[in-house]
VOTI-921573 format. One record per residue (C-alpha): residue number from 1; residue in three letters; chain; x, y, z. Coordinates in steps of 0.25 Angstrom, whole numbers. Layout:
N
PT num residuo cadena     X     Y     Z
PT NUM     ALA      A     X     Y     Z
...
END
This chain:
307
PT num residuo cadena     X     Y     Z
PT   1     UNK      A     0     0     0
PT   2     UNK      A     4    14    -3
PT   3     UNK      A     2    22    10
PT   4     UNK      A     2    37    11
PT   5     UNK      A     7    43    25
PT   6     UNK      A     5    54    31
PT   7     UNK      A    14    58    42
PT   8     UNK      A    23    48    37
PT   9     UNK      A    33    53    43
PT  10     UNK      A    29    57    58
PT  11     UNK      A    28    50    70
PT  12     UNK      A    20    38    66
PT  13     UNK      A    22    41    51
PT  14     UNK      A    37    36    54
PT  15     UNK      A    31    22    58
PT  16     UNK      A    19    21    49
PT  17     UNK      A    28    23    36
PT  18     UNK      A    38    10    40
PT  19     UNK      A    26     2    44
PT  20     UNK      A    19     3    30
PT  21     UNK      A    31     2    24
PT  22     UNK      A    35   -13    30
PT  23     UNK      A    19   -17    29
PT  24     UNK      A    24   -15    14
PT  25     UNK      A    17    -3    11
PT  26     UNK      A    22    10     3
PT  27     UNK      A    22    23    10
PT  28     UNK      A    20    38     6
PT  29     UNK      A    22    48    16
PT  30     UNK      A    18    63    17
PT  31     UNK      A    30    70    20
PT  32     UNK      A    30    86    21
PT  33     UNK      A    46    87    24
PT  34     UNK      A    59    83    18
PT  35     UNK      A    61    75    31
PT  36     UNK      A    48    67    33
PT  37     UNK      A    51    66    17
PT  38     UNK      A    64    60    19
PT  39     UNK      A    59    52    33
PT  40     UNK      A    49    44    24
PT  41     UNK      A    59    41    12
PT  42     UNK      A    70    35    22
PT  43     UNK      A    57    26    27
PT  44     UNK      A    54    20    15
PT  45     UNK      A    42    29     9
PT  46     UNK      A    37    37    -1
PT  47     UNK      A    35    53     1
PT  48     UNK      A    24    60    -2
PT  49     UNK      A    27    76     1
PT  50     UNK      A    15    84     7
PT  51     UNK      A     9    86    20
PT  52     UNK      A    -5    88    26
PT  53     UNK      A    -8   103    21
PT  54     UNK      A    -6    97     7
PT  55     UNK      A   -20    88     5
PT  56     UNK      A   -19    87   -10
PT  57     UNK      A    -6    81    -8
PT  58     UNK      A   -10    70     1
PT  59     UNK      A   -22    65    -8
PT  60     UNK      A   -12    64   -19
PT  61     UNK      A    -4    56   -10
PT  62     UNK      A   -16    46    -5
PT  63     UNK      A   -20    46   -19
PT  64     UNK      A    -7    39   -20
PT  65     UNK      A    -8    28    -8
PT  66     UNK      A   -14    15    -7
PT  67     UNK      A   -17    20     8
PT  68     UNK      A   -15    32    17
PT  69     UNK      A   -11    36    32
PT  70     UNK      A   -11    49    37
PT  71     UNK      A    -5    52    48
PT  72     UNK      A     0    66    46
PT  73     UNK      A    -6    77    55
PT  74     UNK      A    -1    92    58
PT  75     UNK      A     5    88    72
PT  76     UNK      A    14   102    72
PT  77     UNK      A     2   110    70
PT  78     UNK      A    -5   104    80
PT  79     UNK      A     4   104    92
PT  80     UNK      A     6   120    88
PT  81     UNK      A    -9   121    91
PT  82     UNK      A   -13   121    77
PT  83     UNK      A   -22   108    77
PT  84     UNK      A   -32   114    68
PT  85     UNK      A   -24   116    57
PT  86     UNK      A   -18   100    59
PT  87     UNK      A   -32    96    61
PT  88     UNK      A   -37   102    47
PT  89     UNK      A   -24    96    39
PT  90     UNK      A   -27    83    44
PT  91     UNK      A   -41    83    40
PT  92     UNK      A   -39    90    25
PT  93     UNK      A   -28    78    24
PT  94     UNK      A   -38    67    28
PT  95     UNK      A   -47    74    20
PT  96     UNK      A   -38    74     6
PT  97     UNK      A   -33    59     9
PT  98     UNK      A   -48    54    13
PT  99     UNK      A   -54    61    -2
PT 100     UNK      A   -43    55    -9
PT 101     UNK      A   -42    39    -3
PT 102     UNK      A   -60    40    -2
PT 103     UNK      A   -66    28   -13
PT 104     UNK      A   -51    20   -11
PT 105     UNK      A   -53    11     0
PT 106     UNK      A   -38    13     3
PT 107     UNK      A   -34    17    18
PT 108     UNK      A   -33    31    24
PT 109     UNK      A   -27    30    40
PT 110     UNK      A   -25    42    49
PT 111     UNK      A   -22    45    63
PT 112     UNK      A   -27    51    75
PT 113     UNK      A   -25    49    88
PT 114     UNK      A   -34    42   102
PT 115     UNK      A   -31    55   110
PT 116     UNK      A   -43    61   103
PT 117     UNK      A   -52    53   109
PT 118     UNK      A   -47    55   123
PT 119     UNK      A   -55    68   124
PT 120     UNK      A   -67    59   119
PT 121     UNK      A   -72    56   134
PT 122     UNK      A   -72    40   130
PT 123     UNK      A   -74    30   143
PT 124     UNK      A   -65    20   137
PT 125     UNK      A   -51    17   129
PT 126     UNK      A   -54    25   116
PT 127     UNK      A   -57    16   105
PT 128     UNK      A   -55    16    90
PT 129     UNK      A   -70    17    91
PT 130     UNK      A   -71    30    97
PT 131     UNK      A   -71    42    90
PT 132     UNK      A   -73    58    89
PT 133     UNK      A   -83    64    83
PT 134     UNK      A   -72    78    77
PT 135     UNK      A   -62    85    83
PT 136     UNK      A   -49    88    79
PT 137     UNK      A   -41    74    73
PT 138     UNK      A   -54    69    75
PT 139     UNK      A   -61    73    65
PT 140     UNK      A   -50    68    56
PT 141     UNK      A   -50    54    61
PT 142     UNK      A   -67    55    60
PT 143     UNK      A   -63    59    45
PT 144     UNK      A   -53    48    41
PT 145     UNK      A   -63    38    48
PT 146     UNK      A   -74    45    40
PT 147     UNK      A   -65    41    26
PT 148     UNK      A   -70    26    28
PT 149     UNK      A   -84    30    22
PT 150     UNK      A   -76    38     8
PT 151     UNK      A   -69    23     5
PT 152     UNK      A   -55    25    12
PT 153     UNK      A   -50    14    23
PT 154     UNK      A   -49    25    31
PT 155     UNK      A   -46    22    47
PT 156     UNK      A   -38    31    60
PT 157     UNK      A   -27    28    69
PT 158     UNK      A   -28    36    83
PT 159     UNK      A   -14    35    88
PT 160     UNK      A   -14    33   103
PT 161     UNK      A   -10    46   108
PT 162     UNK      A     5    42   112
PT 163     UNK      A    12    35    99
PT 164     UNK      A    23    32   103
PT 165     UNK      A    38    27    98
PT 166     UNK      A    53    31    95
PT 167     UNK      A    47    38    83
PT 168     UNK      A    39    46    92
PT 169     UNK      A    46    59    93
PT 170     UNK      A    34    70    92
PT 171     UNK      A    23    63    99
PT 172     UNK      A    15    65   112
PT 173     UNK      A    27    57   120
PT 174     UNK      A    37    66   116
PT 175     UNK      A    30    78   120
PT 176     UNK      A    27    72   131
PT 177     UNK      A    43    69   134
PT 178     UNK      A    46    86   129
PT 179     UNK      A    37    92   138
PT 180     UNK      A    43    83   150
PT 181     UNK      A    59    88   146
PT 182     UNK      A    54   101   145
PT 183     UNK      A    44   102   158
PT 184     UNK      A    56    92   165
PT 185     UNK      A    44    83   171
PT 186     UNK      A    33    73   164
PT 187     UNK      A    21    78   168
PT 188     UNK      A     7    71   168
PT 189     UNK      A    -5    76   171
PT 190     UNK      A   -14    72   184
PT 191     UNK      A   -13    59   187
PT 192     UNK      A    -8    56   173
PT 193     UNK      A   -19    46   171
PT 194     UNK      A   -24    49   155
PT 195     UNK      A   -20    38   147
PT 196     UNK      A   -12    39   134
PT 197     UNK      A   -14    29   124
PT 198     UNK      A    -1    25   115
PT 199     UNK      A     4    16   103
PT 200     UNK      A    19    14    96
PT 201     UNK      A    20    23    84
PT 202     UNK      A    24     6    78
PT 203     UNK      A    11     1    82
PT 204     UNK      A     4    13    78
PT 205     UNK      A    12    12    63
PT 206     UNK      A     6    -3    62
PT 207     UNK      A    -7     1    65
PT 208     UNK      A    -7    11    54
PT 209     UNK      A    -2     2    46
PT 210     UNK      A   -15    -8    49
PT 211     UNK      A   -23     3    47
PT 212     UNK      A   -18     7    33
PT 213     UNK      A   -20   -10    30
PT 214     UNK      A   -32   -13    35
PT 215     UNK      A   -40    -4    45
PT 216     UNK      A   -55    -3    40
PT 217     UNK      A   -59     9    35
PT 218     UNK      A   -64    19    46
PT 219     UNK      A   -55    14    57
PT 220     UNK      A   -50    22    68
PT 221     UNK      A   -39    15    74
PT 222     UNK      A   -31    16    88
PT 223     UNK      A   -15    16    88
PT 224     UNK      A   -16    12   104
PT 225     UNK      A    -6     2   112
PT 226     UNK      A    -6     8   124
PT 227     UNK      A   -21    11   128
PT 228     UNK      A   -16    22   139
PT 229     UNK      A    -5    26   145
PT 230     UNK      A    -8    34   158
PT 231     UNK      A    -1    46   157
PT 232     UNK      A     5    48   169
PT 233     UNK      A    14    35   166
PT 234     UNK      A    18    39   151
PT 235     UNK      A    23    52   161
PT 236     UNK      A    30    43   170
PT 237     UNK      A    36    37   158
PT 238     UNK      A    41    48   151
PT 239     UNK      A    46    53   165
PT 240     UNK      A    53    41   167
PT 241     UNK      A    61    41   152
PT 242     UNK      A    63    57   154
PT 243     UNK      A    68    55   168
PT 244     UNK      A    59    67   173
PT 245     UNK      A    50    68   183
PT 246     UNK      A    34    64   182
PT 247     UNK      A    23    74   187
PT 248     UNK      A     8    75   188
PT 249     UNK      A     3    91   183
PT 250     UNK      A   -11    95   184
PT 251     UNK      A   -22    96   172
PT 252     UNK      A   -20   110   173
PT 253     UNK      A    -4   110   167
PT 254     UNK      A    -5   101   158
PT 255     UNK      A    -7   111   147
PT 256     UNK      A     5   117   152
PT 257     UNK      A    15   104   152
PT 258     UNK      A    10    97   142
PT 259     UNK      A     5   109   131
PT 260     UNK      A    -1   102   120
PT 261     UNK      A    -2    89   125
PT 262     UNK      A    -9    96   139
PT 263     UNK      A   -23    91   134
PT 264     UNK      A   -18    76   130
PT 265     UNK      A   -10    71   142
PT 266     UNK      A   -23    70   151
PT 267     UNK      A   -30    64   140
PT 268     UNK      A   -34    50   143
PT 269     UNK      A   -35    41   131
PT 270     UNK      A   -34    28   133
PT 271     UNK      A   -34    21   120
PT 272     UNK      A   -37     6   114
PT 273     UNK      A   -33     0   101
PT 274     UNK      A   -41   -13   103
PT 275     UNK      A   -50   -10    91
PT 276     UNK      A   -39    -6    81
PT 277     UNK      A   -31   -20    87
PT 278     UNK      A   -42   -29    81
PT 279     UNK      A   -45   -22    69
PT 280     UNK      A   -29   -22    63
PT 281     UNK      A   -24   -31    72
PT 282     UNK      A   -12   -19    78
PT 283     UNK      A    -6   -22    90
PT 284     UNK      A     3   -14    96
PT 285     UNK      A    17   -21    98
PT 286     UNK      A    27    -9   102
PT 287     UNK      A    29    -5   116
PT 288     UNK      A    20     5   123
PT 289     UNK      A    21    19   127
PT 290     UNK      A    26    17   139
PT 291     UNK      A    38     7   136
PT 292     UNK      A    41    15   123
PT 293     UNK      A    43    26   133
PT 294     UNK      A    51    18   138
PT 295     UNK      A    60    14   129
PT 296     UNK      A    66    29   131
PT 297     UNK      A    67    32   114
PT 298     UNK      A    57    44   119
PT 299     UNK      A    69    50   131
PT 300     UNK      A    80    49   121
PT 301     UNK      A    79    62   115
PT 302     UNK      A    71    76   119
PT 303     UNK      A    57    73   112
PT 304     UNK      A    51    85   104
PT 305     UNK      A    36    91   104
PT 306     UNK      A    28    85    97
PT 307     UNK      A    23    91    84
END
C-alpha cells in the first residue's frame, strides 16, 4: 500500500513511517522543512513538500495513495495560545483529504487524544464508545468519523494523554521534566490523585498500522497500556530520576507552576483499550510509563518545552 503521512516526521510520525515500511508498505510523508525532508529520506520514504495551510496540495498527494494517515497538527501554534487557528487547519486538511478519498473505499486514520474526554463527566474508564458532541479537536474526530457515511475507511486514534519513549522529546513528560529543573521541585497537585492514561509511541506506531490494514470504517480507537497512572507517582517518578524533591501545591497555583498544562495535571482520565484490543488484536508489548521513566533516557539531557 502507498501511505500518505502526515507529520511523518514528528514524535509518533518518526515511528509510524518505520512501521509501515517493515509491514511492506511504501510511505509519502509531508514534509514543510529541508530537515524533516532529509529525516524522511534517510528513513526510507518518499517526500511530498507541503504543509497544513497548503490543502490543494494535500488532495493531490492522497490522490496519489492507496491510504492516508494524518497526524499533522499546528502544536507550535497551540501551546503560544493560538488553538484557533491549529484547530481550523486541522479541520480544512480533513476537509480536503476526506472530499478527495470520499466513493474510494481506501483508509483515511487520524489522531486525537483520550484527554478530551476527561472534562466529559463519565462514571467510568473512558471507552472507544464514548464521544463529544463539538469542541475543539472534537469536532474534527466527529468529522473524520463522519467520513464513514461518504465511502472512506475512515477510523481515529486518541492517543493516551502521556506517549511515551526515547523518541519523545516534546511531549507532555518532557514539559513536565523542564518545569521541574526550572522550578527546582516536581510538583503535584492536591493529593495527586488524577490519573493519567499512557501507551509507547512503539505500541501506538502498531496500532496505526492495524488501523490503516484493517479498522472498519467509523472506528474510534484507543492507544491506552497504561489505563491510569496516578499522578502523584508519575511525580515521585520524575523526582526520583531528577533527583529533586516532591511537593504537593494547592489547586489555586497550578496555573502558576504548571502554565499551559495547569488545567490538565488535575485531570483525571482514566482510560481503556479493551474495545480496540478485540477489534485489531493490538496489544501493548513495551514497557509502561513508569519503567520507561525508569530506564533514565528522559534525565539524560535537559528536555525542551513542548511545542
Amino acid at each position: 500500500m502507498r501511505v500518505f503521512v502526515t507529520g511523518a516526521s514528528g514524535h509518533v510520525g518518526s515511528a509510524i513511517v518505520p512501521e509501515l515500511l517493515n509491514a511492506g508498505h511504501q510511505v509519502v510523508g509531508l514534509a514543510r522543512s529541508d530537515r524533516s525532508a532529509a529525516a524522511l529520506t534517510a528513513a526510507g520514504a518518499d517526500v511530498h513538500r507541503g504543509d497544513l495551510d497548503d490543502p490543494v496540495g494535500l488532495a493531490a498527494a492522497a490522490a496519489e495513495a492507496d491510504g492516508v494517515v494524518h497526524l499533522a497538527f499546528k502544536h507550535d501554534a497551540m501551546f503560544a495560545g493560538d488553538l484557533h487557528s491549529a484547530v481550523a487547519a486541522d479541520l480544512r486538511a480533513i476537509e480536503a483529504l476526506g472530499n478527495t478519498l470520499a466513493g474510494t473505499g481506501k483508509p483515511l486514520v487520524t489522531t486525537s487524544g483520550t484527554m478530551l474526554l476527561a472534562f466529559a463527566g463519565l462514571d467510568h474508564a473512558a471507552t472507544e464508545a464514548d464521544a463529544l458532541d463539538a469542541g475543539p479537536r472534537i469536532d474534527a474526530e466527529n468529522a473524520v468519523v463522519a467520513l464513514a457515511q461518504r465511502g472512506i475507511r475512515s477510523s481515529v486514534v486518541r492517543l493516551a494523554s502521556t506517549v511515551h519513549s526515547t523518541l519523545d522529546h516534546n511531549g507532555f513528560i518532557p514539559t513536565l521534566i523542564s518545569i521541574a529543573r526550572s522550578k527546582g521541585v516536581v510538583a503535584y497537585v492536591g493529593d495527586g490523585a488524577s490519573r493519567w492514561p499512557a501507551v509507547h509511541t512503539l505500541d501506538a506506531a502498531r496500532l496505526f498500522r492495524l488501523a490503516l490494514e484493517s479498522a472498519p470504517a467509523g472506528s474510534r480507537l484507543h492507544a491506552v497500556d497504561d489505563q491510569g497512572i496516578a499522578f502523584r507517582e508519575i511525580a515521585e517518578t520524575l523526582g526520583q530520576g531528577l533527583n529533586l524533591p516532591v511537593v504537593s501545591i494547592p489547586p489555586a497555583e497550578a496555573d502558576a507552576h504548571f502554565g499551559f498544562l495547569g488545567g490538565l495535571v488535575t485531570a483525571d482520565n482514566l482510560s481503556s483499550s479493551a474495545l480496540t484490543q478485540d477489534l485489531l488484536g493490538w496489544k501493548p508489548v513495551q514497557p509502561g510509563l513508569v519503567d520507561d521513566l525508569r530506564q533514565g533516557h528522559y534525565f539524560d539531557a535537559p528536555a525542551t518545552t513542548a511545542g
